[in-house]
C-alpha positions in Angstrom: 95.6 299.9 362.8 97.6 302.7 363.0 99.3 301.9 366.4 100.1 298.6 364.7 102.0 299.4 362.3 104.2 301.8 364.2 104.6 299.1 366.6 105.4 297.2 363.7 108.1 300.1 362.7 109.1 300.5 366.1 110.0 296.5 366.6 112.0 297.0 363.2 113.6 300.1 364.4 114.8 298.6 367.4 116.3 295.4 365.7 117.9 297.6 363.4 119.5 299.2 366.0 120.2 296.1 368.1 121.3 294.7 365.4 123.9 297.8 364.7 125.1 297.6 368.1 125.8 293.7 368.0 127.9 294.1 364.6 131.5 295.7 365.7 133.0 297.8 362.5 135.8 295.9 361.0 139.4 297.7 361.9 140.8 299.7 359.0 144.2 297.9 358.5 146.7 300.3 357.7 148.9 301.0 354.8 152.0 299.6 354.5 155.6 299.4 352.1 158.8 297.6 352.6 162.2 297.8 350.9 165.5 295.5 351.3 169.3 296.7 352.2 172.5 295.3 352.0 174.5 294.3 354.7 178.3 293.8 354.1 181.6 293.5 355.9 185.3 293.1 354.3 187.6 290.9 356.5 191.2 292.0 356.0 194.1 289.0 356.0 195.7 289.8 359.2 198.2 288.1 361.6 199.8 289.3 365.7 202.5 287.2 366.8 203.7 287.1 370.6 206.8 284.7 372.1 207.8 283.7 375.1 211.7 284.0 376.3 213.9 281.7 375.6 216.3 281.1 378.8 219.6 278.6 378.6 220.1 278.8 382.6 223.8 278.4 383.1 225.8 277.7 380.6 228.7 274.9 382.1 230.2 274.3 378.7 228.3 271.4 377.8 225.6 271.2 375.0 223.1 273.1 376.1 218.9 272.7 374.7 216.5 275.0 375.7 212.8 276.0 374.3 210.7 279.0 373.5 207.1 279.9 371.7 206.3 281.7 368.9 202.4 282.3 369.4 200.6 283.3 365.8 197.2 284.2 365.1 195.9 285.2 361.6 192.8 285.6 360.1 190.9 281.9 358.7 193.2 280.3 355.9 195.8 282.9 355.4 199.4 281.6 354.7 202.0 282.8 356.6 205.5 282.3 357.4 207.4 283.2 360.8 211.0 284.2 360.2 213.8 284.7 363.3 216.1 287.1 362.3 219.9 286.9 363.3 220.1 288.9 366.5 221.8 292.3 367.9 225.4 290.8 368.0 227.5 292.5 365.8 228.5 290.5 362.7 225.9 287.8 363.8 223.8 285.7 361.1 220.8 283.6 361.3 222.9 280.6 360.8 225.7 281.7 363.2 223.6 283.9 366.3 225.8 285.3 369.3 224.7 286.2 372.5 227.1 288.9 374.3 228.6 289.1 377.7 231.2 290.8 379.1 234.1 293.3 377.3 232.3 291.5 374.0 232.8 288.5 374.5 230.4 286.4 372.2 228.6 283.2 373.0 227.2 281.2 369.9 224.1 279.7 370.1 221.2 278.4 367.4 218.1 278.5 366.7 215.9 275.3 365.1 212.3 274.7 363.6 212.6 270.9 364.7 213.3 269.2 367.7 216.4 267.5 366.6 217.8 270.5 366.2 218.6 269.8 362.6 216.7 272.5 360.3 217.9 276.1 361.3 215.2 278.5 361.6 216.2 281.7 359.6 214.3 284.6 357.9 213.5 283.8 354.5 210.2 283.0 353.3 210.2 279.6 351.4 213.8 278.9 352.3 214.1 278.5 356.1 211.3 280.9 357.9 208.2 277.9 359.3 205.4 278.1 357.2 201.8 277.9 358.6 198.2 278.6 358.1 196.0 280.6 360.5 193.0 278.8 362.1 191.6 282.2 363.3 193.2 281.2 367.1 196.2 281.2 368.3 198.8 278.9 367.0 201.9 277.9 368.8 205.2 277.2 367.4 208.0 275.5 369.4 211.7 277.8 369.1 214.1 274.8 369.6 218.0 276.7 371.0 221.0 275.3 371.4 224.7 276.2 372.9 227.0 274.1 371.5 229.5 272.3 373.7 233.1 273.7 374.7 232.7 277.4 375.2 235.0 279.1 377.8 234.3 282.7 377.8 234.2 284.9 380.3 232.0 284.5 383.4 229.2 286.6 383.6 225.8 287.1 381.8 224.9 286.7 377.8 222.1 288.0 376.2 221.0 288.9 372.3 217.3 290.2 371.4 215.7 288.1 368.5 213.2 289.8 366.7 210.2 287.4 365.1 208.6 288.5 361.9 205.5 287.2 360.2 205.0 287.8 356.8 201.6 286.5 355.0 
């Protein structure tokens, strides 16, 4: 009797310990915490403006057209306005630019915002500088010169520096 019931122990003993070795220990999960943050960014209104020459070729004494750009880019939905100011000629004005050549000669010329050459393009916001509205890419803007007819100066070359200012 006695070696049955340690046989008996023994079969329990070693399902016990078959039964141990079957059963895998669950995996301690770990601790964990979390927090949030803030992530932020100011985009400044902000505008570069580039242009192109604007070149009459020879000038014969007839009406002379010629074009240039004014390329803007400003930030998404700011307003802006380009102004032309009058030029490097002494005693020139946006409505009256010069171009000098030779012992100071002066040859007028003018600068429009349209293509019929009717609306001159000047410096002042809200009264003749081109309005616009930045897109975020570049935006071009047609400079539309003209030399008026009947001009006899002195041969030679003309030339005046126009400096393009946008305000927004």
């Amino acid at each position: 009797m006695k070696f049955s019931s340690t046989l008996k122990s023994c079969m329990a003993a070693t399902a016990c310990i078959a039964l141990a070795l079957a059963v895998k220990p669950a995996a301690a999960t770990p601790a964990t915490t979390s927090t949030t943050f803030t992530v932020s960014a100011t985009i400044q209104a902000t505008c570069l403006v580039s242009a192109t020459s604007l070149s009459f070729g020879t000038y014969t004494g007839a009406v002379t057209n010629a074009t240039s750009q004014v390329n803007v880019t400003c930030t998404n939905t700011t307003a802006y306005n380009v102004g032309l100011d009058a030029g490097k000629a002494s005693g020139a004005a946006v409505t009256t630019r010069q171009m000098a050549g030779p012992n100071g000669a002066l040859l007028n010329y003018a600068l429009y915002s349209d293509s019929n050459r009717s609306i001159n393009w000047g410096n002042t916001p809200g009264t003749d500088a081109v309005p616009g509205t930045g897109s975020g890419s570049a935006q071009s803007i047609t400079v539309y010169g003209q030399i008026p007819a009947a001009q006899y100066l002195a041969p030679g070359s003309y030339q005046d520096t126009i400096t393009a200012t946008v305000t927004y």
